[in-house]
C-alpha positions as CSV (number, residue, x, y, z in Angstrom):
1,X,1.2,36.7,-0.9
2,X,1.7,33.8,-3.3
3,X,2.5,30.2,-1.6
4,X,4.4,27.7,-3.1
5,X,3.4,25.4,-0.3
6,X,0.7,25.4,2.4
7,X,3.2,24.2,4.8
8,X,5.5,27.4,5.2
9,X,4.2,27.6,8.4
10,X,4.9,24.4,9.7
11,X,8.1,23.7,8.2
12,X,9.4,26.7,9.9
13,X,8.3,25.1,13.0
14,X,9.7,21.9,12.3
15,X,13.3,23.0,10.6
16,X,11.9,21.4,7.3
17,X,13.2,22.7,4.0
18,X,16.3,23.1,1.6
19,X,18.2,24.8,4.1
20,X,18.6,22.6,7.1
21,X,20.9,20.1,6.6
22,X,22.1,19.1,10.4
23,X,21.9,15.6,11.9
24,X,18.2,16.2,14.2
25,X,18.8,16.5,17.5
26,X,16.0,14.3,18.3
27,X,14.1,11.9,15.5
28,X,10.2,10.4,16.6
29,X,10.8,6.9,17.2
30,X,8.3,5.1,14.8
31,X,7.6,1.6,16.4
32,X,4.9,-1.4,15.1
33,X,1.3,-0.1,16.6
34,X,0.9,-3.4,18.2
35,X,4.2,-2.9,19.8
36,X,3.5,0.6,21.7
37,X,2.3,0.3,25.4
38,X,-1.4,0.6,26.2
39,X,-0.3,4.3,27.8
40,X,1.5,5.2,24.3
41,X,-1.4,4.1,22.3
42,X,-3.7,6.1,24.3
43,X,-1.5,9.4,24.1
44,X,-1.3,8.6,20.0
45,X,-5.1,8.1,20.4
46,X,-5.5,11.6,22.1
47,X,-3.3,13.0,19.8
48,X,-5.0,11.9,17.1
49,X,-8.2,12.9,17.8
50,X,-7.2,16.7,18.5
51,X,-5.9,16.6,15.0
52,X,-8.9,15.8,13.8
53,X,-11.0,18.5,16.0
54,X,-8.7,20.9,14.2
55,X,-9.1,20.2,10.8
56,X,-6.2,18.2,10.2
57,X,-7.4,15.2,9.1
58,X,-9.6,17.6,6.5
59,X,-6.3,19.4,5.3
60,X,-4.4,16.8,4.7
61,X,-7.0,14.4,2.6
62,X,-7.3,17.6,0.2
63,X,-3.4,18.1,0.1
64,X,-3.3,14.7,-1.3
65,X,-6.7,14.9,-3.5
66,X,-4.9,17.9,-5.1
67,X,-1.2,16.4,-6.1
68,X,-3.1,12.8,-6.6
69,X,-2.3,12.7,-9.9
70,X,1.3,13.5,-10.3
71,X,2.9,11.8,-6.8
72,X,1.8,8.3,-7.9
73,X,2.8,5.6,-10.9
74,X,6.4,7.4,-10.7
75,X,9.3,7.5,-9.1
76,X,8.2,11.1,-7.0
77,X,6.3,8.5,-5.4
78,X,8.2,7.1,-1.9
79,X,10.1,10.4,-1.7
80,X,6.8,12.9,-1.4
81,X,5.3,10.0,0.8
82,X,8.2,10.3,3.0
83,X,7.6,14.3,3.1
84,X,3.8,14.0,3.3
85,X,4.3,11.6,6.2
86,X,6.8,13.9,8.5
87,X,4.0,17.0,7.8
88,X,1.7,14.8,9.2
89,X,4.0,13.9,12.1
90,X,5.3,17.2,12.8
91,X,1.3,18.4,13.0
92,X,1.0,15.5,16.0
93,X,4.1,16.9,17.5
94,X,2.7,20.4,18.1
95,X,0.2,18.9,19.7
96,X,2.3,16.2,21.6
97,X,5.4,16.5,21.4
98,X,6.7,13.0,22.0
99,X,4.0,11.8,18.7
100,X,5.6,9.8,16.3
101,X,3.4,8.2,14.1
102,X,2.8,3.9,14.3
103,X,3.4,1.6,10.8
104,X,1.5,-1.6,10.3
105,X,3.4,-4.2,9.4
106,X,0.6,-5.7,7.2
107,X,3.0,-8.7,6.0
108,X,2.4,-10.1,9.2
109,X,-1.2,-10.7,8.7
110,X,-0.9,-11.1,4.8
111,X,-2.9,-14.9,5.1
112,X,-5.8,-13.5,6.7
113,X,-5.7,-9.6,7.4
114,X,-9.6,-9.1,8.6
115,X,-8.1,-11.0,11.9
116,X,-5.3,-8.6,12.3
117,X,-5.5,-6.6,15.8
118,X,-4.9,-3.6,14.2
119,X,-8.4,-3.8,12.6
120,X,-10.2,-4.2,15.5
121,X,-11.8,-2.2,17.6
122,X,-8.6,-1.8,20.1
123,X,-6.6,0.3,17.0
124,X,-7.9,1.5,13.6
125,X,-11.6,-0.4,13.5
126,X,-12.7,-2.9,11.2
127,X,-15.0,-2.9,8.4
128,X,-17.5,-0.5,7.3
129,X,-21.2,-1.7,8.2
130,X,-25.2,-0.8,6.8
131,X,-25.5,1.1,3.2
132,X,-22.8,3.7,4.2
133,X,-20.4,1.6,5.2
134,X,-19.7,3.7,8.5
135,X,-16.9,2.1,10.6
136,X,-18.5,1.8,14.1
137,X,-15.4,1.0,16.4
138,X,-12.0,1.9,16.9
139,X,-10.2,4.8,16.7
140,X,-12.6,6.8,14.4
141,X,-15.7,5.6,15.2
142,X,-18.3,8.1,15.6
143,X,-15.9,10.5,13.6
144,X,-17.4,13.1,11.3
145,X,-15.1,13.2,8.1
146,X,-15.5,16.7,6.3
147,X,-13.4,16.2,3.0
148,X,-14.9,16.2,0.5
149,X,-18.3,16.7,2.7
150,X,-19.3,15.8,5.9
151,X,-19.4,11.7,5.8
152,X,-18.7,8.7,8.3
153,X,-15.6,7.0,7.9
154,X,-15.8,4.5,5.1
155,X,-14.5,0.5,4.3
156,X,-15.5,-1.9,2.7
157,X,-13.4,-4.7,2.6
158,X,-12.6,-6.5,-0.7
159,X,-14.4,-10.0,0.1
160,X,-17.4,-9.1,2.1
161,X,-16.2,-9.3,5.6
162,X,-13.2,-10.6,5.0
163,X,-9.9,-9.3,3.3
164,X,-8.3,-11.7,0.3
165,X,-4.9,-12.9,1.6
166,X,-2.3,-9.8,0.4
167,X,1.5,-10.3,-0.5
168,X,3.3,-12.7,1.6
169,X,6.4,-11.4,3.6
170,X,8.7,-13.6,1.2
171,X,7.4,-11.9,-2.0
172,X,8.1,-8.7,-0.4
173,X,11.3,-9.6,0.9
174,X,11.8,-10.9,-2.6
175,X,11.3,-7.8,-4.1
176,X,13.4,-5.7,-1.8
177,X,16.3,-8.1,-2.2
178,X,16.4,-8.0,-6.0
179,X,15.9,-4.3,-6.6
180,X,18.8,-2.9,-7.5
181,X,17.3,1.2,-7.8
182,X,14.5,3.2,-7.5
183,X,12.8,3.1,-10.7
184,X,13.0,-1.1,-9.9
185,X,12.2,-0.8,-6.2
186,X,9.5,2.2,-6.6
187,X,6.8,0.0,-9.1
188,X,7.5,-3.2,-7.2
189,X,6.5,-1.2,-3.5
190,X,3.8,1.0,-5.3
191,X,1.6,-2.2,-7.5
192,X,1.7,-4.8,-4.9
193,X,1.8,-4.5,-0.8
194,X,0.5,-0.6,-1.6
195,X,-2.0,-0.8,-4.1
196,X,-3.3,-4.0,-2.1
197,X,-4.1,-2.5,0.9
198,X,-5.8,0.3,-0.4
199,X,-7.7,-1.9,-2.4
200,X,-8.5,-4.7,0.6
201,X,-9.9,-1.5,2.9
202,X,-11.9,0.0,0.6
203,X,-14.2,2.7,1.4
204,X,-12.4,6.1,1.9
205,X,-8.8,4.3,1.3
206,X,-9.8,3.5,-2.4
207,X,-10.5,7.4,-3.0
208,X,-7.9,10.6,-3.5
209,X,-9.0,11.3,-0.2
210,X,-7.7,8.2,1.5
211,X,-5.8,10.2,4.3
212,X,-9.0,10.2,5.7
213,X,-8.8,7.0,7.6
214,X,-5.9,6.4,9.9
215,X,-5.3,3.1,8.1
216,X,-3.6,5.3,5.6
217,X,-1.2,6.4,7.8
218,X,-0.4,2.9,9.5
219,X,0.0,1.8,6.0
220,X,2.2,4.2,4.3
221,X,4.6,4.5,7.2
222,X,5.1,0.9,6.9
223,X,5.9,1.6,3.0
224,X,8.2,4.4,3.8
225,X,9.9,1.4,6.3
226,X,10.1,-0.6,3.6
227,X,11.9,2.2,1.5
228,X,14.3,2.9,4.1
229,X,14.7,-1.4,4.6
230,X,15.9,-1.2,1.5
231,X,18.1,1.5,1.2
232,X,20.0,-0.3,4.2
233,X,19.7,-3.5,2.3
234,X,22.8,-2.0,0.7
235,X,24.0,1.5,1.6
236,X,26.6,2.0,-1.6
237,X,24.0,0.7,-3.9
238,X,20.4,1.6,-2.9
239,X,20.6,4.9,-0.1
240,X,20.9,7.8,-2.6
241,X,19.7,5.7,-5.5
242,X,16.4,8.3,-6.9
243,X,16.5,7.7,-10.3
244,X,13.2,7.7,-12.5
245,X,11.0,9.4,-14.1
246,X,7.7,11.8,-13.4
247,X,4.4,11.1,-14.5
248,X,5.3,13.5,-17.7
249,X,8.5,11.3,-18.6
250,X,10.4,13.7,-17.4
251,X,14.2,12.9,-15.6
252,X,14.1,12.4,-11.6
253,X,17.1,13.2,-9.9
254,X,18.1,14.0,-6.0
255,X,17.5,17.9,-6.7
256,X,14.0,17.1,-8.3
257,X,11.8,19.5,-6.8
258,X,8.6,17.4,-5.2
259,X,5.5,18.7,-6.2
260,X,3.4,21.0,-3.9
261,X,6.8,21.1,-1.8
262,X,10.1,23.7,-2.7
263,X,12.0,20.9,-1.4
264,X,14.4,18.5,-3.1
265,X,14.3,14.8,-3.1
266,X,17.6,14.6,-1.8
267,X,16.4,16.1,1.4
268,X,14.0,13.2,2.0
269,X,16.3,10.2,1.3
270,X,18.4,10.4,5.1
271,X,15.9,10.2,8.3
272,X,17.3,11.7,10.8
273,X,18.5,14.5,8.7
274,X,17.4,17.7,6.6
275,X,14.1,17.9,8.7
276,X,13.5,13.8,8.5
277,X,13.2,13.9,12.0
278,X,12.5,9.9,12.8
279,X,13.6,6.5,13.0
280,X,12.0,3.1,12.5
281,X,12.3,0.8,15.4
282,X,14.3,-1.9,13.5
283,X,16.9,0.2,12.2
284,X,20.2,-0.8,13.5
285,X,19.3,-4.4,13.7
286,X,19.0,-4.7,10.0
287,X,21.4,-7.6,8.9
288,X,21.3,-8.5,5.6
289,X,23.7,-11.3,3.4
290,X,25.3,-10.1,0.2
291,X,27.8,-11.3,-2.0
292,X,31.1,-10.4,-0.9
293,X,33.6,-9.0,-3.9
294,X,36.8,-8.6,-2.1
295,X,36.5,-10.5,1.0
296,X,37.3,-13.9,1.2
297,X,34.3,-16.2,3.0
298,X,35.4,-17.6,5.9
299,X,32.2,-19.0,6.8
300,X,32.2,-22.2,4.8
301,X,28.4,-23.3,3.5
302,X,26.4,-24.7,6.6
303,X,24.4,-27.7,6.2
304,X,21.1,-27.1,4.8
305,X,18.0,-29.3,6.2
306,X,16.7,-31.2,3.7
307,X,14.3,-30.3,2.1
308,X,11.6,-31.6,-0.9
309,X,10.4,-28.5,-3.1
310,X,8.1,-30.4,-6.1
311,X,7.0,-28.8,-8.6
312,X,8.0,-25.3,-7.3
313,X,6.4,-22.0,-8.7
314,X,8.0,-19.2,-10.5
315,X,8.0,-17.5,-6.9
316,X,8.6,-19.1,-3.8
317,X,5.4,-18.7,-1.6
318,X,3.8,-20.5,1.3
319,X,6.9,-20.6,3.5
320,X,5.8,-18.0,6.0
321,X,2.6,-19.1,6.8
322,X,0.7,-18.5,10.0
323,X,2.4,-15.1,11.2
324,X,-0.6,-13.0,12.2
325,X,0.0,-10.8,14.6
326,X,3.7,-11.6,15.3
327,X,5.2,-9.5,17.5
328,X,8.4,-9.4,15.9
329,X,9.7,-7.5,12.4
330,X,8.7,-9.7,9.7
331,X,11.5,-9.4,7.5
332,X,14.0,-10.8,10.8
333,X,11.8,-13.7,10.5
334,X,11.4,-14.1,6.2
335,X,15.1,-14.4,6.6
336,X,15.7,-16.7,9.0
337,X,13.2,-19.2,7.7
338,X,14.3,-18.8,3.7
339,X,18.0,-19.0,4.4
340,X,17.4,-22.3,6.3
341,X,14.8,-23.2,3.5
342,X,15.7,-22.9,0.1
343,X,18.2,-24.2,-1.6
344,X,21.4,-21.8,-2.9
345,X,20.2,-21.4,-6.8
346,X,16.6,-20.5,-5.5
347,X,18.5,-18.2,-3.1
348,X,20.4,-16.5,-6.0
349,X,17.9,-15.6,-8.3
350,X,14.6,-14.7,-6.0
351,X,17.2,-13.2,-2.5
352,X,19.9,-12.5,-3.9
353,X,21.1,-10.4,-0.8
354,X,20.5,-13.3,1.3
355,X,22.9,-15.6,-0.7
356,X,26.2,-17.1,-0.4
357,X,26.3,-16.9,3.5
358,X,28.3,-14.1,3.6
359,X,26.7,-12.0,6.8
360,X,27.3,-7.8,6.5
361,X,25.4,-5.3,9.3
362,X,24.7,-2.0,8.4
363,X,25.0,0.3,10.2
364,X,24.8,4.1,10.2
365,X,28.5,4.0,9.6
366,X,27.7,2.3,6.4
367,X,25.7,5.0,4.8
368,X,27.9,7.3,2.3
369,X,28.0,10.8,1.7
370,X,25.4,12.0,-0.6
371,X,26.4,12.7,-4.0
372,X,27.2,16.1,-6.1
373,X,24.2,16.8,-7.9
374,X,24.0,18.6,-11.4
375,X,21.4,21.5,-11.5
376,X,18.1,21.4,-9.9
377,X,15.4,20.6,-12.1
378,X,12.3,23.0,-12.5
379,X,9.8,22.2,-10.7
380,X,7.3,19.9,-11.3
381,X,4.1,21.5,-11.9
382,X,0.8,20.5,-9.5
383,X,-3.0,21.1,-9.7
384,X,-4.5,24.5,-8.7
385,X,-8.0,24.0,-9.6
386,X,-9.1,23.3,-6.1
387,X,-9.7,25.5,-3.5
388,X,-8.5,25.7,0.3
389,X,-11.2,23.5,2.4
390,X,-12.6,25.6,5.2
391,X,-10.5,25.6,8.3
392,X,-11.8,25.0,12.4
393,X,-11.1,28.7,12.8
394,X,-9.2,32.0,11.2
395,X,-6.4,30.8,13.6
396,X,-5.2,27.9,15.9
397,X,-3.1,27.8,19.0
398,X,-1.0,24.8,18.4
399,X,1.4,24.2,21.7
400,X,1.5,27.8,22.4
401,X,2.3,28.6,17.9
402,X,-0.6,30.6,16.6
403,X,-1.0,29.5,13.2
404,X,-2.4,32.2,11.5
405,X,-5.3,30.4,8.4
406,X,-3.9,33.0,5.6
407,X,-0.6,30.3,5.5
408,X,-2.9,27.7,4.1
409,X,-3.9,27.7,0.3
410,X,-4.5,26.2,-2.5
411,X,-2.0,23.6,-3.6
């Protein structure tokens, strides 16, 4: 029987695919790691780890060795993410069923992240020691990774044993607020906060295989945030906006079928419906300012502090300084401390949606219907050159769901 996805198993378990369109009645509440409870973190632990006695860990590095090439540098690239993520959640779920899988909010810890809690031994380890580079505490310390072959988890961070200061929340939140679509928003995500943690971590998180290390997940939850941060940012403008191209120059559209997957994009742009079964533990509080149109302001311009900027840089930095390990969202904060900051022109052209003091929460209210879209596109085609890794067992009993092996193949 010919697959077009070695998930038909498991999105018929978890209502995934081009058919189920209802609001979920329940979505996996994705919260900060450092934010979850010493008992939540030990049950994510446990989870974890049974994934990884299964195989999981294994089948999912190879899914994404195998569509590597055609899921990154275009605009397939958040959407399949966003897919590839929920598989990975729903997996947990079988196992657990109150999983939902942790972000890292690296922004927080952009000055110096080798201090962050997260990579320590309490979370996802730190760096890689001796010739192999083996990560010896944490979460997957003493783990035996099998994809490609049998190795020890790997990092090496990017300045010996320390990690260069990243993207600072304010350059992020810069880049969110002037986006205006997805083939703006996608390349601005995907070459800075993305690229540089992949980059910082090193070891198995600079290969195709980088779903290897848990830091992949932490990571690229906290891009899919950022995504859906965005597409709040301004519901009319940014919630359906898909446009792009794929890696052959080809159109992308809402009814772009995602490699290695039947299903459209448009079925990834809503969590909490079509099978996006989750929510980000910041959504509902996301306030953002835009220019109001048709409204008059009533809220005449507050009195700035002043302030001496010399000699300022092209890009505002160095406002948001010492934030590691703040326990709050970090773009509540970037806000906060620009809009009482910088002056109204800098405000305009680097946050534009935090200009002109004009105050608009979004809500789910906010968020319009999705569009008519034209034809669906054929799909776009994937590698097949590789073949299935080896699997724990011919089947596995997952929550009482015995998963027969023959579902998995070759992307």
């Amino acid at each position: 029987m010919k697959l077009t996805t070695a998930f038909v198993a498991l999105a018929a378990l978890a209502g995934i695919g081009a058919e189920a369109q209802a609001v979920c009645s329940s979505n996996a509440a994705r919260k900060e790691i450092r934010s979850l409870s010493p008992a939540e973190w030990s049950s994510t632990a446990n989870t974890l780890k049974r994934m990884q006695d299964y195989g999981w860990f294994q089948w999912f590095a190879y899914v994404h060795t195998a569509n590597f090439n055609v899921i990154h540098n275009c605009e397939i690239f958040l959407p399949w993410h966003r897919r590839f993520l929920k598989d990975f959640e729903n997996v947990g779920r079988q196992f657990t069923p109150t999983f939902a899988l942790p972000y890292w909010d690296e922004v927080r810890d952009y000055a110096n992240p080798a201090a962050s809690t997260v990579l320590t031994t309490a979370y996802a380890g730190s760096n890689g020691v001796g010739s192999n580079r083996c990560v010896q505490n944490g979460l997957q310390n003493g783990w035996t990774m099998t994809y490609p072959s049998n190795h020890c988890l790997r990092r090496q961070y990017n300045n010996g044993n320390t990690i260069n200061p990243m993207y600072s929340p304010e350059y992020i939140q810069s880049l969110l607020s002037r986006s205006k679509n997805m083939a703006q928003l996608r390349p601005a995500i995907e070459f800075s906060i993305h690229g540089a943690v992949h980059l910082a971590l090193g070891g198995d998180m600079v290969q195709n295989y980088s779903p290897n290390d848990f830091a992949f997940w932490l990571h690229h939850a906290n891009i899919d945030r950022l995504w859906f941060v965005w597409q709040m940012q301004d519901p009319n403008q940014n919630f359906w906006s898909a446009t792009g191209v794929d890696t052959a120059g080809k159109a992308v559209g809402l009814n772009t079928a995602l490699p290695y997957y039947s299903d459209p994009i448009t079925n990834m742009m809503y969590p909490g419906r079509n099978g996006m079964c989750f929510s980000y533990d910041n959504f509902g509080t996301v306030t953002q300012k835009k220019r109001s149109l048709t409204e008059e302001n009533t809220q005449k311009c507050r009195q700035r502090p002043v302030v001496t900027l010399p000699q300022l840089p092209d890009l505002v930095e160095g406002v948001f300084d010492d934030v590691n390990n703040v326990l709050a969202d970090s773009e509540s904060v970037i806000k906060e401390t620009i809009t009482n900051l910088l002056p109204e022109p800098m405000l305009n052209k680097w946050f534009p949606t935090l200009a002109n003091n004009n105050t608009v929460t979004y809500t789910a209210e906010d968020i319009p219907e999705a569009p008519v879209v034209a034809e669906v596109p054929e799909d776009i085609n994937t590698h097949s050159n590789l073949s299935a890794p080896s699997l724990p067992s011919e089947s596995f009993d997952i929550a009482g769901e015995v998963v027969d092996s023959s579902y998995y193949s070759s992307p």
